[in-house]
Backbone bond lengths (Angstrom), bond angles and torsions (degrees), N, CA, C in turn:
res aa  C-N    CA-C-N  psi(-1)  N-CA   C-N-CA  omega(-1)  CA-C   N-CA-C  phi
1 X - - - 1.450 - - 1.531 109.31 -
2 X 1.374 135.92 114.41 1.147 140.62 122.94 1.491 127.21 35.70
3 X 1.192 158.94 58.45 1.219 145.20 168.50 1.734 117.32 -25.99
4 X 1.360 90.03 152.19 1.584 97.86 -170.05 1.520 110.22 -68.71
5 X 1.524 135.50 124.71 1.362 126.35 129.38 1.421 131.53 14.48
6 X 1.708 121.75 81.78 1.371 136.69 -146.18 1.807 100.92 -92.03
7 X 1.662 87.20 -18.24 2.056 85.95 -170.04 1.399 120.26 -126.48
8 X 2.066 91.00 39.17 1.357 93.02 164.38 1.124 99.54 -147.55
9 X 1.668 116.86 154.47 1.893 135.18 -176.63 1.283 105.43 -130.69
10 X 1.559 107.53 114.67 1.437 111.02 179.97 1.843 110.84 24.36
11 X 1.854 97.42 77.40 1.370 116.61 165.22 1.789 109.70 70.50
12 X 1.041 109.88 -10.45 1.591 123.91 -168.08 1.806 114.13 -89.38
13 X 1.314 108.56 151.91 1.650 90.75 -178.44 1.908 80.13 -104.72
14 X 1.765 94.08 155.36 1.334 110.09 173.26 1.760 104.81 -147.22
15 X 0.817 84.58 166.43 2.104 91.01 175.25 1.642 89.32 -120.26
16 X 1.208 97.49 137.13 1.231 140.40 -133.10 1.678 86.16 -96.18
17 X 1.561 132.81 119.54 1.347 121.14 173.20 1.214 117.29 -70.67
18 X 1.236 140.74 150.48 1.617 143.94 -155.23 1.594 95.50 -164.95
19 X 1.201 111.93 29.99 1.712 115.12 177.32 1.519 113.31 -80.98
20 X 1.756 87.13 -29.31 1.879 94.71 -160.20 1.922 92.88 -93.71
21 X 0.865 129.61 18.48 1.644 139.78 176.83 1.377 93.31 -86.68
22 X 2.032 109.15 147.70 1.011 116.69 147.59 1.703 121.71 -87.53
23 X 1.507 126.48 144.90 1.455 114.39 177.63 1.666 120.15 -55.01
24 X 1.109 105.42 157.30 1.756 89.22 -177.75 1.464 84.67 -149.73
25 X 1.407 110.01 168.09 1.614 117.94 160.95 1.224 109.52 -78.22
26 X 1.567 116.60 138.12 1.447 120.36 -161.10 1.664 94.94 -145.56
27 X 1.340 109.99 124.19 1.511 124.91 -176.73 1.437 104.45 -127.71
28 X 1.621 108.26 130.53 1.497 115.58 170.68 1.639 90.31 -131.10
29 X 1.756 90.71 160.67 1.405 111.84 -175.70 1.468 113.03 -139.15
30 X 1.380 138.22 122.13 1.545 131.13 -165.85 1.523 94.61 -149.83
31 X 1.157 93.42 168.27 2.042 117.47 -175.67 1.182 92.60 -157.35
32 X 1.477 107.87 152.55 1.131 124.39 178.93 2.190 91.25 -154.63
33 X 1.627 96.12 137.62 1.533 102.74 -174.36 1.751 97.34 -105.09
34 X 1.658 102.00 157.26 1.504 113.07 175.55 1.221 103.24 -148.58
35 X 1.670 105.65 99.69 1.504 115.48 174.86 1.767 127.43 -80.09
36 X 0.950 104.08 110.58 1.339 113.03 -174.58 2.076 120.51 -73.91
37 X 1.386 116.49 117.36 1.112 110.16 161.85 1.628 122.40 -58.84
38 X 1.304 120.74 153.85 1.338 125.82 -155.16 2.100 100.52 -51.65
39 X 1.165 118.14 -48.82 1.555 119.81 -179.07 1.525 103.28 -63.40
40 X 0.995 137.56 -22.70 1.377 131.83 -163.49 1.749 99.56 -102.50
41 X 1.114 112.32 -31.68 2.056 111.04 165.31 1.413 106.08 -87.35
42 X 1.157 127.15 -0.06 1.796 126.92 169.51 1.548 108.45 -91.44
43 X 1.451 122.13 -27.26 1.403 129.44 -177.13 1.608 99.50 -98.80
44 X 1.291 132.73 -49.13 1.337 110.83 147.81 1.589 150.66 -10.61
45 X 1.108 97.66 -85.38 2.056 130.40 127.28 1.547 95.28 5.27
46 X 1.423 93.30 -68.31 1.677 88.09 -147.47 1.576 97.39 -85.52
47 X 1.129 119.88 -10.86 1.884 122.30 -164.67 1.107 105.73 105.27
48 X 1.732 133.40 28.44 1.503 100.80 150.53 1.294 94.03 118.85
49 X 1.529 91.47 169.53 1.971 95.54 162.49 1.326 125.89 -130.58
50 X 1.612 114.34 73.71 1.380 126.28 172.71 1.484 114.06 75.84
51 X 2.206 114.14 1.18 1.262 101.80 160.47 1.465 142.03 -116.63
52 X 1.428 78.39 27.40 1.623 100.22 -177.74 1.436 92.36 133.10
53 X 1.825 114.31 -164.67 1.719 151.10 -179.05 1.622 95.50 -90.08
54 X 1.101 114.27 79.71 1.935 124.36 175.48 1.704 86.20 -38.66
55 X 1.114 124.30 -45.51 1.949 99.17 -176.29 1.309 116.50 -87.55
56 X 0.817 119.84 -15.44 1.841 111.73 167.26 1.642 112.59 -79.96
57 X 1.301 109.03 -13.38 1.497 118.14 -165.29 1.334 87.73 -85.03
58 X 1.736 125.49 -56.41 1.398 133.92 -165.22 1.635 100.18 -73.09
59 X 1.022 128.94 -25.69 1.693 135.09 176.01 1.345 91.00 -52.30
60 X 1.301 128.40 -77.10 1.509 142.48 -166.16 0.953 114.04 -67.55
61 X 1.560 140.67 -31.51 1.708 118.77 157.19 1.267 108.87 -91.16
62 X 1.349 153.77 38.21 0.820 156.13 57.01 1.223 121.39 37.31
63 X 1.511 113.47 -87.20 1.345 142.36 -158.03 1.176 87.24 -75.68
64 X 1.391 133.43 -56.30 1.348 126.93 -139.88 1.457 97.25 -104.18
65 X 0.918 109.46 -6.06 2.153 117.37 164.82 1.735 92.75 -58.87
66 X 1.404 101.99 -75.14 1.439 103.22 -164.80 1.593 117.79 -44.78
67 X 1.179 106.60 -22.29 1.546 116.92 -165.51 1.331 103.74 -69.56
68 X 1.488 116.90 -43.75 1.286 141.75 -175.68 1.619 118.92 -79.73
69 X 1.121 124.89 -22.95 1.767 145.50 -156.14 1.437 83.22 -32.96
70 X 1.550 121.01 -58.68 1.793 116.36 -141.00 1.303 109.35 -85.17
71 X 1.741 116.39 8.03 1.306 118.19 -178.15 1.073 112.81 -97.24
72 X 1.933 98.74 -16.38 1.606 95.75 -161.80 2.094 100.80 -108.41
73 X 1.650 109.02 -33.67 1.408 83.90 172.64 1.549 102.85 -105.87
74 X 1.232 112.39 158.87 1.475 105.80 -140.27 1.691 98.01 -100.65
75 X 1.177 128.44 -4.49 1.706 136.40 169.01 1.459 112.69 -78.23
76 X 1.616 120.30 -24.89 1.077 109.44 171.07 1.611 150.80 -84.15
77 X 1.640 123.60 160.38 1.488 97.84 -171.19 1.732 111.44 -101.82
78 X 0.803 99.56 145.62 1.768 122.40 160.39 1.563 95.30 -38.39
79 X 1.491 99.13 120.64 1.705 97.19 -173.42 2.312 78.20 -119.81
80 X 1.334 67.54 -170.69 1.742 90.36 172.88 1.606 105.70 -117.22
81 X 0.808 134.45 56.39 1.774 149.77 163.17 1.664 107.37 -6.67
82 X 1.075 109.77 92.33 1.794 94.52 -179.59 1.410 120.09 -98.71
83 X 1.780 119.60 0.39 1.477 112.55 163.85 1.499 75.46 -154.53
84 X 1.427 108.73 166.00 1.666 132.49 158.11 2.004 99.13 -144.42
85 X 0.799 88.56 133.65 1.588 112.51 168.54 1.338 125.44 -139.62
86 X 1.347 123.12 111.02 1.886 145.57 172.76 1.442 99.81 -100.85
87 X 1.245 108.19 124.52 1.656 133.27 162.59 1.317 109.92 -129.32
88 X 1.460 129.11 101.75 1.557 159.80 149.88 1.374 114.27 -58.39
89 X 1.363 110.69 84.50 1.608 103.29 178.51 1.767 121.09 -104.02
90 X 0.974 119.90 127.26 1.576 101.06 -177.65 1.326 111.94 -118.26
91 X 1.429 130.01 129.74 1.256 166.94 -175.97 1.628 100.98 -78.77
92 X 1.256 129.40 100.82 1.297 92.99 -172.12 1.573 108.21 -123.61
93 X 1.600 113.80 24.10 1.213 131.03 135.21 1.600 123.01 -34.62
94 X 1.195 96.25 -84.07 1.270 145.70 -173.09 1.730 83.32 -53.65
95 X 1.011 130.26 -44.77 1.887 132.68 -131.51 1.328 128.22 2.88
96 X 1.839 96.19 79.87 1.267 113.77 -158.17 1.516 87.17 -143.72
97 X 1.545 117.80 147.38 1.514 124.67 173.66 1.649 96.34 -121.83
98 X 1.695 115.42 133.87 0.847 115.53 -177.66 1.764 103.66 -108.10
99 X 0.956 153.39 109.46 1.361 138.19 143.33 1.395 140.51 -84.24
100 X 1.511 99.26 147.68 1.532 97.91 -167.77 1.478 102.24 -127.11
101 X 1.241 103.66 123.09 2.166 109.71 171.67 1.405 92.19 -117.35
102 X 1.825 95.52 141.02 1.102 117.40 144.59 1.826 116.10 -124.44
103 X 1.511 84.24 -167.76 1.904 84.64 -147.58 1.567 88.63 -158.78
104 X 1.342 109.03 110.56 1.430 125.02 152.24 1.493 143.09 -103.07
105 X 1.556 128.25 128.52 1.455 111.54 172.91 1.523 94.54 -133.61
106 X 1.478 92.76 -162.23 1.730 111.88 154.15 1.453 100.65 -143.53
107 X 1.367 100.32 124.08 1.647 105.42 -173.17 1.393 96.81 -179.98
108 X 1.805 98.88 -176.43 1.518 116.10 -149.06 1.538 76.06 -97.92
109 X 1.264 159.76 13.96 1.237 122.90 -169.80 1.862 94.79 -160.12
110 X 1.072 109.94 178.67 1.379 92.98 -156.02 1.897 96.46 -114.98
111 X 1.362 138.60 152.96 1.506 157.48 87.89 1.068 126.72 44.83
112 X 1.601 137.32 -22.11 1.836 125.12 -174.89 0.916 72.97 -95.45
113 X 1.721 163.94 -121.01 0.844 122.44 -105.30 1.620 151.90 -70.97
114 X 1.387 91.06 2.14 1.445 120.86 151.21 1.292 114.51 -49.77
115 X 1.327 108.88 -63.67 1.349 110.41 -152.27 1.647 112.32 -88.22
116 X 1.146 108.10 -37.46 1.980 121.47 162.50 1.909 95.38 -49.71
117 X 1.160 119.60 -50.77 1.378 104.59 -170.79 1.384 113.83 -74.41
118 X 1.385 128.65 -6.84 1.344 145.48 -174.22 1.796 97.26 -90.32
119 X 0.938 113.18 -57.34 1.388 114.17 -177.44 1.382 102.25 -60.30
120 X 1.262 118.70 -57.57 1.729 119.54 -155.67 1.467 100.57 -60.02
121 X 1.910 128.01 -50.38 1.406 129.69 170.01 1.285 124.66 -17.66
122 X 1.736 98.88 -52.25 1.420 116.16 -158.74 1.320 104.57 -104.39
123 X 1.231 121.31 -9.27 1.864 106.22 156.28 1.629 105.10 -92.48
124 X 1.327 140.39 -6.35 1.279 139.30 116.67 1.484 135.73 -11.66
125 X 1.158 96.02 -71.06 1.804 105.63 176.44 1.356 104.34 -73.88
126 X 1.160 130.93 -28.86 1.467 122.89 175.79 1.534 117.94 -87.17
127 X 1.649 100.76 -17.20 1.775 83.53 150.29 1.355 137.69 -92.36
128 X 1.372 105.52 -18.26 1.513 128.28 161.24 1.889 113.69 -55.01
129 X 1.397 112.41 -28.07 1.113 113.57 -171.28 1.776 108.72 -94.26
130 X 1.286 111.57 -14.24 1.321 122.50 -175.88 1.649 120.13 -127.89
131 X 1.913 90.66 23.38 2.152 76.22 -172.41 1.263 99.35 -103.82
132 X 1.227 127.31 0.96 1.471 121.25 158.94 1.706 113.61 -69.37
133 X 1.230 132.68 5.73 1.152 138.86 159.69 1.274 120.68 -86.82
134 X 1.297 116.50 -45.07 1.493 124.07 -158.46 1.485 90.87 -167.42
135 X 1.671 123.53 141.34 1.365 135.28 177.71 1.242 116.44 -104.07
136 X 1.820 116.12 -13.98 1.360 108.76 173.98 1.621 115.68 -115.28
137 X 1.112 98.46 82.05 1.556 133.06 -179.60 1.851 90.39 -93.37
138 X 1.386 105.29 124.94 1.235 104.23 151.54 1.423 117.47 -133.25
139 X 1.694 115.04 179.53 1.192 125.12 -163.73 1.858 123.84 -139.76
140 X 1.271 100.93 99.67 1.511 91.94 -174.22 1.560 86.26 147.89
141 X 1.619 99.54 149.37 1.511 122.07 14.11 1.751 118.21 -71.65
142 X 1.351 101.90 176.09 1.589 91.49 155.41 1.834 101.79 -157.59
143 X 1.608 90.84 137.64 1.786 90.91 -161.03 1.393 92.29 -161.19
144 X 1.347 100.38 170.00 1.352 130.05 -155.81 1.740 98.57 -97.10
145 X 1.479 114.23 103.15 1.632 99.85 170.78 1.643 120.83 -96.34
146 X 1.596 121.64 -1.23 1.384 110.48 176.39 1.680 80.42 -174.17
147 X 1.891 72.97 156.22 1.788 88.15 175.19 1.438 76.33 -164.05
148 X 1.961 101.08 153.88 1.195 108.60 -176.04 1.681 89.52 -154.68
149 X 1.870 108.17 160.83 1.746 95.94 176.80 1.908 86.67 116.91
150 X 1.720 95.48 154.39 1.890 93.04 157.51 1.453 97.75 80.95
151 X 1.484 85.71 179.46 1.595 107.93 -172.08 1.858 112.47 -77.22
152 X 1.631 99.82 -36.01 1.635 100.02 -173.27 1.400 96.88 -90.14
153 X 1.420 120.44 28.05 1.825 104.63 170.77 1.442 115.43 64.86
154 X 1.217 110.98 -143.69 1.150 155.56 -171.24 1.628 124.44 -97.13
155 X 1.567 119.24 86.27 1.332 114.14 151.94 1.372 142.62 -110.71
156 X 1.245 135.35 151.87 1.349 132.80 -148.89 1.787 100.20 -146.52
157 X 1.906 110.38 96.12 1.460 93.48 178.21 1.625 117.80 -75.38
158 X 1.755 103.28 144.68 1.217 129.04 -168.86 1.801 97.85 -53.15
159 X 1.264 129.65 159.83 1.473 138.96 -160.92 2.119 82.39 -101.90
């Protein structure tokens, strides 16, 4: 069964107090995919289109997504971030970009949403960096593969 709905009070949205928590080390892990139509993995290929390395670009908003998470969905708290890491890999078989963020603190509250907003940025910037090539760029999935830290432990989605 489901646990109850943490960010709502009688019908109301609230952020959730996390005062009475001890800090813990808290690790999230997310990917998010960006499938490329055939012109948009040929401009890849080649480095892009005149606005730089689309994966070093998506590495770095990335990073700076996570930095930002609690500004942008509005239930979450302002953590103290103690590593972020974006890895942009492109397959270009496949012409598919896989990225992977992770997201570290020590705190009362836990990391995916750090790290889902880190991924989602940066398959963002890499379509932003390549839609002057090709317009049907898509994006997804994008999901949460581990979180660790807190009261519910340790989860690990099944392959």
């Amino acid at each position: 069964m489901a646990e109850e709905l943490t960010h709502f009070e009688d019908g109301k949205p609230k952020m959730v107090d996390v005062s009475g928590k001890a800090p813990s080390l808290r690790v999230a892990r997310a990917e998010a995919w960006v499938h490329l139509p055939p012109e948009a993995a040929r401009a890849l290929a080649q480095g892009g289109v005149g606005k730089g390395d689309p994966l070093v670009v998506a590495e770095l908003a990335g990073i700076m997504a996570a930095k930002k998470t609690s500004e942008l969905i509005p239930l979450c708290h302002p953590l103290p971030i103690t590593k972020v890491s974006v890895e942009a890999a492109f397959d270009p078989e496949e012409r598919v970009v896989r990225i992977l963020a992770e997201v570290r603190t020590k705190a009362e509250t836990g990391v995916e949403m750090e790290a889902l907003t880190a991924a989602s940025v940066a398959a963002l910037a890499v379509y932003d960096m390549l839609k002057a090539a090709a317009k049907g760029i898509e994006i997804g999935p994008v999901r949460l593969l581990y979180k660790s830290g807190g009261k519910s432990g340790t989860w690990v989605r099944e392959s």
